[in-house]
N, C-alpha and C positions, 0 to 999 in steps of 0.2 A: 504494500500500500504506500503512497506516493505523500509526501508532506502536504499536498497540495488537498488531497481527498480523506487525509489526519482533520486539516482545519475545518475545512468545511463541516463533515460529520460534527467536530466540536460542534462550529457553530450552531447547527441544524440542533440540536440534544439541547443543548446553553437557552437555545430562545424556545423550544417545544415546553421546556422548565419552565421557561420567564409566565409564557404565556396558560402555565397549568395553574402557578401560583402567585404570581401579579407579583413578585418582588423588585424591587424597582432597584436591589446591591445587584442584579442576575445583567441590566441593561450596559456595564463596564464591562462585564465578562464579555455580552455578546459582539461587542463593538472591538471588544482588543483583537476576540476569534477573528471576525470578518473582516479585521482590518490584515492579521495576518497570515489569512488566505487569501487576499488577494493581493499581499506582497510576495509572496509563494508561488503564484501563478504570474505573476508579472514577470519571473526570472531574472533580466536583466538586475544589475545592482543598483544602477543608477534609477533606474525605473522605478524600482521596490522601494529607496530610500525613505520618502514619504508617508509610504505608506506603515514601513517600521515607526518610524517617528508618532505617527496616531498610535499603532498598536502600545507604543510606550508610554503616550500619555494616557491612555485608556487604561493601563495595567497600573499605572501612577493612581489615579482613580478609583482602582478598584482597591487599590491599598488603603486610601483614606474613607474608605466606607464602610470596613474591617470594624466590628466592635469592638470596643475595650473596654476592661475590667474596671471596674470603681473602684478599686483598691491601686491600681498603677497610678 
């Protein structure tokens, strides 16, 4: 299986989720996915650049939506 058809299936599962249970921390996940399947399919490096760059701030995102302990 191809990196290319890895993302996607994430994606596809990620938002099938989003859309069973309305969580609205699932919509970072599904946008880092889709961003990085279609830097994946884009091949080139220069091409994909961009599109890493979303995926990274998508995954920055999904970092600060992380719950934390009331005791930290």
């Amino acid at each position: 299986m191809s990196l290319q058809a890895f993302y996607v299936a994430a994606t596809v599962v990620a938002l099938l989720q989003f859309l069973r249970v309305r969580d609205k921390r699932l919509v970072p996940l599904v946008l880092m996915l889709a961003f990085l399947a279609i830097a994946h399919i884009r091949g080139e490096w220069f091409a994909a650049r961009p599109w890493h760059y979303l995926a990274g701030l998508a995954g920055l995102a999904l970092v600060a939506l992380i719950p934390r302990k009331a005791g930290s």
